[in-house]
C-alpha positions in Angstrom: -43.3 -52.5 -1.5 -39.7 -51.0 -0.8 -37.5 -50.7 -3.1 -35.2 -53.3 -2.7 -38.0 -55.8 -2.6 -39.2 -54.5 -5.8 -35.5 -54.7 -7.8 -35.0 -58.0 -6.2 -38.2 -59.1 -8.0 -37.6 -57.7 -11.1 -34.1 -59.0 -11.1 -35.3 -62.6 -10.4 -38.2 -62.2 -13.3 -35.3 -61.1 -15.6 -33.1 -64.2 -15.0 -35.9 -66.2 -15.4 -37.2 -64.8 -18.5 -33.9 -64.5 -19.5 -33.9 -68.8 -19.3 -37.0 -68.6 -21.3 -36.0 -66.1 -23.7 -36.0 -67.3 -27.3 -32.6 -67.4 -28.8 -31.6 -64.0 -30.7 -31.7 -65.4 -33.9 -35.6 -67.0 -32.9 -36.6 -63.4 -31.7 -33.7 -61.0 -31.0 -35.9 -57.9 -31.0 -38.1 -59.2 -28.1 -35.3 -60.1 -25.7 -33.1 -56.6 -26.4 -36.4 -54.5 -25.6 -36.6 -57.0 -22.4 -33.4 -56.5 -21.1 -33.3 -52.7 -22.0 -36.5 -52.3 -20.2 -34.5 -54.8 -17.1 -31.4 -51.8 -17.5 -33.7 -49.0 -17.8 -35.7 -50.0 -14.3 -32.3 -50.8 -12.7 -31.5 -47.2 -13.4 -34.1 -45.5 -12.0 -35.5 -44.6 -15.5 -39.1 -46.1 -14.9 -40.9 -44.6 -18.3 -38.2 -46.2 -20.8 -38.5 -49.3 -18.9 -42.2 -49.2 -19.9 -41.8 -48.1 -23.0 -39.3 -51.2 -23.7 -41.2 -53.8 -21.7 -44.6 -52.8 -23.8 -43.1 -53.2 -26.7 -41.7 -56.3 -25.8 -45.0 -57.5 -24.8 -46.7 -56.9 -27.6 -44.2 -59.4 -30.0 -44.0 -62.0 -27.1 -47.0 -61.7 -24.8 -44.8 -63.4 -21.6 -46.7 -63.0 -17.9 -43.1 -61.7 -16.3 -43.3 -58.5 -18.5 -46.7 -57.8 -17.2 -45.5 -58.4 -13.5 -42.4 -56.0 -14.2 -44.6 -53.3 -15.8 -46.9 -53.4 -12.9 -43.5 -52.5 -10.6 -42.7 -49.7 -12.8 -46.0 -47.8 -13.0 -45.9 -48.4 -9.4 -43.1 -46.4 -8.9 -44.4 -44.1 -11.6 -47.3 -43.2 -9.1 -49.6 -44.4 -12.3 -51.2 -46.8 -9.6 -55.0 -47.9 -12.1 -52.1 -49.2 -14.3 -50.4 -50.8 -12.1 -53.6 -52.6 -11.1 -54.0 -53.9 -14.5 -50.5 -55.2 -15.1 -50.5 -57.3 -11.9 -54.4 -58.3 -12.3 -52.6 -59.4 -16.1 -50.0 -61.0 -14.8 -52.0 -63.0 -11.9 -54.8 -64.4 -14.6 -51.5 -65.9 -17.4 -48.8 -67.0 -14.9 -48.0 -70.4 -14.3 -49.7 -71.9 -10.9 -45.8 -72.5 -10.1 -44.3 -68.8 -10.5 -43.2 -67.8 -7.4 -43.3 -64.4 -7.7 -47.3 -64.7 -7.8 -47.2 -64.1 -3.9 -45.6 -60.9 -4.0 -47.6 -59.7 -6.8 -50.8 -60.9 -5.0 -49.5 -58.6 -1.7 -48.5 -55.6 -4.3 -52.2 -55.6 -5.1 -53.5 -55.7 -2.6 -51.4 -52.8 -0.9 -52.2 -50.4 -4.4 -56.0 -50.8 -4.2 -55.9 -50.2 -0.5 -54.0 -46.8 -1.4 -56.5 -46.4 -4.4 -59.0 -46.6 -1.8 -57.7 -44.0 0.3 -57.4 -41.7 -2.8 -60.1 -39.2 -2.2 -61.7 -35.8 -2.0 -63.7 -34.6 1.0 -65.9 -31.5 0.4 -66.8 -29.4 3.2 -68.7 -25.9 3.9 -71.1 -24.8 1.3 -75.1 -24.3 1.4 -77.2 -27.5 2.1 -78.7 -29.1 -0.7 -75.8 -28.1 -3.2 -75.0 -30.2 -6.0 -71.5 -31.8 -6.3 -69.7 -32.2 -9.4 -66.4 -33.9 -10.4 -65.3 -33.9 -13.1 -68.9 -33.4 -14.7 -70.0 -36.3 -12.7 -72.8 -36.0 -9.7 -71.4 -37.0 -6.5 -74.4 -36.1 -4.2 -75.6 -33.2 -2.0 -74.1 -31.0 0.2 -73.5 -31.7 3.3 -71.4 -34.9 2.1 -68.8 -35.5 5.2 -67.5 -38.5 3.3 -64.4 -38.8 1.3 -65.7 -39.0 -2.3 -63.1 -41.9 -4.2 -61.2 -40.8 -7.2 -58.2 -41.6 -9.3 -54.7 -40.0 -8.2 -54.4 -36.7 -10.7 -56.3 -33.6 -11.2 -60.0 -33.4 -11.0 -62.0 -30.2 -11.6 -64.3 -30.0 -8.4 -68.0 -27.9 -9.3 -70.9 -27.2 -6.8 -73.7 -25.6 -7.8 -77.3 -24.6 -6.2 -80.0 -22.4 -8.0 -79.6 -18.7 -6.0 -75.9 -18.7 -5.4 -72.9 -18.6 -7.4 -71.1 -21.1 -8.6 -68.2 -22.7 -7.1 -65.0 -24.3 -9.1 -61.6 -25.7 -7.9 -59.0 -27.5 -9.3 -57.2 -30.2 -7.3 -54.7 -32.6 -7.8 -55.1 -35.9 -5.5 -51.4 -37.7 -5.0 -52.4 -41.7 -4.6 -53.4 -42.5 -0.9 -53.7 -39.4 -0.1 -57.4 -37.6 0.7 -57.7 -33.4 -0.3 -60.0 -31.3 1.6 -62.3 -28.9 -0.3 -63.8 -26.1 1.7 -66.8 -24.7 0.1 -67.5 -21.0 0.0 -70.4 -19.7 -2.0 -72.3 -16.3 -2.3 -76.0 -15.9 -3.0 -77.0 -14.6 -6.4 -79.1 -11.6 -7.1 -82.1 -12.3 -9.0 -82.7 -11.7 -12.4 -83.7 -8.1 -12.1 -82.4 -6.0 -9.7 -84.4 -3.3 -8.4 -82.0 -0.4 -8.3 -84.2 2.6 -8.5 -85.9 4.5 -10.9 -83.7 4.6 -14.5 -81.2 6.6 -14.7 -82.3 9.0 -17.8 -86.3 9.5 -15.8 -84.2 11.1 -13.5 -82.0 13.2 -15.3 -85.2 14.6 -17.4 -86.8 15.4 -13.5 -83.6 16.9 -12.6 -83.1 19.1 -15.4 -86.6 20.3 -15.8 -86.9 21.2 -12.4 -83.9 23.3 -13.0 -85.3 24.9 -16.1 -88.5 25.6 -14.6 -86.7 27.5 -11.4 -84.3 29.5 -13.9 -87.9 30.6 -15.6 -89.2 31.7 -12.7 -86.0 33.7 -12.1 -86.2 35.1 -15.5 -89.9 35.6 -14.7 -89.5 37.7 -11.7 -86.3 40.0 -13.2 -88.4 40.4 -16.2 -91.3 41.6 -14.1 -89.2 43.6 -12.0 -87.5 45.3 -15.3 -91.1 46.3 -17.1 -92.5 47.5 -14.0 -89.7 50.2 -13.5 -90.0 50.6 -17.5 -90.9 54.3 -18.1 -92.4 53.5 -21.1 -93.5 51.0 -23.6 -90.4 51.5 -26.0 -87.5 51.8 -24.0 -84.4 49.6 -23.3 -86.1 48.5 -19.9 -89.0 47.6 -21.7 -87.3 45.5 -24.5 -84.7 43.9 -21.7 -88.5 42.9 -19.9 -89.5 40.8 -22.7 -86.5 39.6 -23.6 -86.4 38.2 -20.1 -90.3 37.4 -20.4 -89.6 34.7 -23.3 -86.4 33.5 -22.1 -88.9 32.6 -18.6 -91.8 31.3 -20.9 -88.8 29.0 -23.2 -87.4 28.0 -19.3 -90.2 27.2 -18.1 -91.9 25.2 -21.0 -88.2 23.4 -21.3 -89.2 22.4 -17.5 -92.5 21.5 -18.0 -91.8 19.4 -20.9 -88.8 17.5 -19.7 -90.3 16.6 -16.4 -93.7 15.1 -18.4 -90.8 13.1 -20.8 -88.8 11.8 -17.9 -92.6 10.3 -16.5 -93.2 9.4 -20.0 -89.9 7.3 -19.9 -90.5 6.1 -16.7 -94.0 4.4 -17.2 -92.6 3.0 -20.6 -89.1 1.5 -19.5 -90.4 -1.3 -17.1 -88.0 -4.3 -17.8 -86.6 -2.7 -21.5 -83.3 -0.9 -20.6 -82.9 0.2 -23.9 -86.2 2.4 -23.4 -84.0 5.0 -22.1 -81.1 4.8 -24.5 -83.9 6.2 -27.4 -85.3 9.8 -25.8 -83.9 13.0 -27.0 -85.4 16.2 -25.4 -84.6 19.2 -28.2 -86.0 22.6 -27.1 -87.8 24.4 -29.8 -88.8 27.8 -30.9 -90.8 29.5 -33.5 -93.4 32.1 -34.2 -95.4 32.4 -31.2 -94.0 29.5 -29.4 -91.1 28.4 -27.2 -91.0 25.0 -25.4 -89.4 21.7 -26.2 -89.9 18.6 -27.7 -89.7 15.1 -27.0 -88.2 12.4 -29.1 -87.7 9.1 -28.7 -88.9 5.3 -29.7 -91.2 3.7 -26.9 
């Protein structure tokens, strides 16, 4: 309804509630919050007209306030309470109140535009489930408008293997909002990126000790066969060489059984390879390293 049909009214349900207003002294605080609710529409101020007529209501129940509140949450876009005051109105007034057709058309014309209050979700993967506001609305593809209240509504599909998708919307009454769908497929549980990472470093790094020893190998070999003898600096350089290629290469060796160790054991458990230490380790008779760890 336009406005001026809508003041008109309220105007015409003032004056005649005004005629069946109580006198002041009966009920004084009944008629002031009336007719400061009647000032307060008048003035564009819809929520204090509310506030008064409520309040008014609720010390003299009369069907008139009902059918003024259902103007003002009208105009307030609050269009479920509107419904309520003019469905309140209609069942208490008097089979003679002539305002009863209007209200009956005002209705009628607010639950068409209820009606019309939707959202339409589009796009997605078939089969997806649709949630609004934590409530199931069907599978996608759903080409019709889904019916909801005017507001915001937190829209939610979801299908095992992809992603979830989220939007909030806010649906003006009568109006419908278009929801387009985009979802990406989820990885599975475990993704199978390769060997671990620490496996790998342990290969690496014992294939590089085990080269440098047979470096040291060959320039220690070289060295004690140009030694002239047994005792001399050559000599001592060659064995000093010798066990830096035997500690290399048992470095090598070692790390490169530990990272194959580490491998076998980690399967699913990535912490597997957050608990091996390789130490090298010397001693009387023996160079190499050794492997620690918790499998």
């Amino acid at each position: 309804m336009g406005s001026t049909i809508a003041m008109g009214t309220v105007g015409a349900a003032a004056q005649e509630a005004e005629a069946e207003a109580p006198a002041e002294s009966a009920e004084p605080d009944a008629r002031e919050l009336f007719l400061r609710g009647q000032a307060a529409y008048e003035r564009g101020d819809y929520e204090d007209a509310v506030a008064a007529w409520e309040a008014g209501y609720a010390l003299d129940p009369r069907p008139l306030l009902q059918y003024n509140l259902g103007q003002a949450y009208e105009r307030l876009g609050e269009l479920p309470k509107a419904v309520g005051a003019f469905e309140a109105y209609l069942e208490h007034a008097s089979p003679s109140d002539p305002n009863q057709q209007r209200a009956r058309a005002q209705l009628a014309a607010i639950r068409e535009r209820l009606g019309r209050t939707s959202i339409v979700v589009t796009g997605g993967p078939e089969g997806a489930t649709i949630l609004i506001d934590g409530e199931d609305h069907g599978r996608t593809p759903r080409p019709d408008p889904i019916a909801v209240s005017p507001g915001s509504h937190q829209v939610e599909i979801v299908l095992e293997g992809y992603r979830p998708f989220e939007a909030a919307v806010s649906v003006a009454a009568g109006r419908s909002v278009d929801v387009t769908v985009a979802m990406e497929e989820e990885v599975g549980g475990s993704v199978d990126s390769g060997p671990p990472l620490v496996p790998i470093i342990l290969w690496a790094g014992g294939g590089a000790a085990i080269v440098a020893g047979a470096i040291l190998g060959g320039i220690a070999l070289g060295k004690a066969n140009g030694a002239d003898t047994s005792d001399g600096s050559d000599a001592d350089s060659a064995r000093g060489l010798a066990l830096g290629a035997d500690i290399a290469f048992g470095v090598g060796i070692l790390a490169a059984g530990a990272g194959l160790l580490v491998f076998l054991l980690s399967g699913d458990d990535d912490e597997a390879d957050d608990d091996v230490a390789l130490t090298p380790a010397v001693g009387p008779g023996f160079a190499g390293a050794m492997a620690r760890g918790t499998f």
